[in-house]
C-alpha positions in Angstrom: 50.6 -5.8 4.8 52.8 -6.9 1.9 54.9 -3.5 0.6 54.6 -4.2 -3.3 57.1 -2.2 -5.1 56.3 -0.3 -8.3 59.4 -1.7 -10.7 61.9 -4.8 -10.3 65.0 -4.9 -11.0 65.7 -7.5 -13.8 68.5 -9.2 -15.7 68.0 -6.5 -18.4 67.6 -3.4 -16.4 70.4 -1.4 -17.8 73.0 0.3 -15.6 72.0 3.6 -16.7 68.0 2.5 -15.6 69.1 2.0 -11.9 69.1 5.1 -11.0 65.5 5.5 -12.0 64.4 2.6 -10.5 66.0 2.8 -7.3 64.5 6.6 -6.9 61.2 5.0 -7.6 61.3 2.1 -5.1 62.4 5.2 -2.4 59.5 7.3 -3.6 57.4 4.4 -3.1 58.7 3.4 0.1 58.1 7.6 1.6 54.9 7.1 0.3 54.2 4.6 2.3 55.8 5.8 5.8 54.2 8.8 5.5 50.6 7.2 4.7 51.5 4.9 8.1 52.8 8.2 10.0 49.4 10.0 9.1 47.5 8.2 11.1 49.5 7.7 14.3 49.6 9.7 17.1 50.8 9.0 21.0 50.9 11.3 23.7 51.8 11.0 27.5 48.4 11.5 30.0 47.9 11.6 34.2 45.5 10.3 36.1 45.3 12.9 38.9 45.7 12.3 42.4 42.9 9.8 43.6 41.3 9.0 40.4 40.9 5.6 38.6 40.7 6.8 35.0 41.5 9.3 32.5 40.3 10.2 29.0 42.1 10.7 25.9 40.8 12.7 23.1 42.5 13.0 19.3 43.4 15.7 17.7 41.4 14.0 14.6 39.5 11.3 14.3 41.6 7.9 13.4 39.5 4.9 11.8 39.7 1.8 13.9 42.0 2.6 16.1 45.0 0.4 17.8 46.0 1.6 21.2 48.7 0.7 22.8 49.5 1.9 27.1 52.5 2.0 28.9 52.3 3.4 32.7 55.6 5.5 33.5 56.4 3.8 36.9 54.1 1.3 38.9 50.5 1.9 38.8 50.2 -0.3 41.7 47.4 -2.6 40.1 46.2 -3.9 36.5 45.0 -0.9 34.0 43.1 -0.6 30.8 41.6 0.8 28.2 37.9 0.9 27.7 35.4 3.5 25.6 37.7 3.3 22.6 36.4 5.3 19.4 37.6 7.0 16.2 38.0 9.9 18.6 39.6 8.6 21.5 39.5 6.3 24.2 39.7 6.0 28.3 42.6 4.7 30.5 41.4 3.0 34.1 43.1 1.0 36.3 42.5 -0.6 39.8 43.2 1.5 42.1 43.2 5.5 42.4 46.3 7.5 41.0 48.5 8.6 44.0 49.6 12.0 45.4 51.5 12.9 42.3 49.3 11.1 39.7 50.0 8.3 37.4 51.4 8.9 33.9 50.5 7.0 31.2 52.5 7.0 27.1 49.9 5.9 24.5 50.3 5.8 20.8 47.2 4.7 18.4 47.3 3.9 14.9 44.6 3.9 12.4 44.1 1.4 10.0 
């Protein structure tokens, strides 16, 4: 994604039109942090004692969503992520969770 920003500053932008522009380009700039924090969220999820998988539900629905999985400690085989939709998605990995569980981060983004 190119960030296009709203006013340049030229050879004849005038010392007292800085001000103005530069408050623009930040306005801009929020915008489009906050348009790219809307549609993230991440969370930290268990799969209990014995199980392979887990399922993670949003809060609200995200369009196309990008997950991304980090296990907290070693889950002791490969894991992944299967059953992704706008409203969620499942965790799984080889072999079941031990005593204690195993925690998983997760953060998805929307387009």
């Amino acid at each position: 994604m190119a960030i296009r920003f709203p006013q340049r500053w030229t050879s004849q932008t005038s010392p007292e039109d800085t001000g103005g522009v530069l408050q623009n380009a930040l306005d801009f700039l929020a915008d489009i942090v906050d348009k790219f924090m809307s549609a993230t969220t991440k969370g930290t999820v268990t799969i209990p004692n014995g199980a392979t998988n887990v399922s993670v539900g949003f809060s609200s629905a995200i369009t196309s969503p990008a997950v991304v999985v980090t296990p907290i400690g070693d889950p002791g085989a490969r894991f992944w992520i299967s059953g992704r939709t706008n409203s969620g998605f499942t965790i799984n990995q080889g072999v079941a969770a031990p005593v204690a569980g195993q925690q998983y981060d997760w953060i998805a983004k929307g387009a």
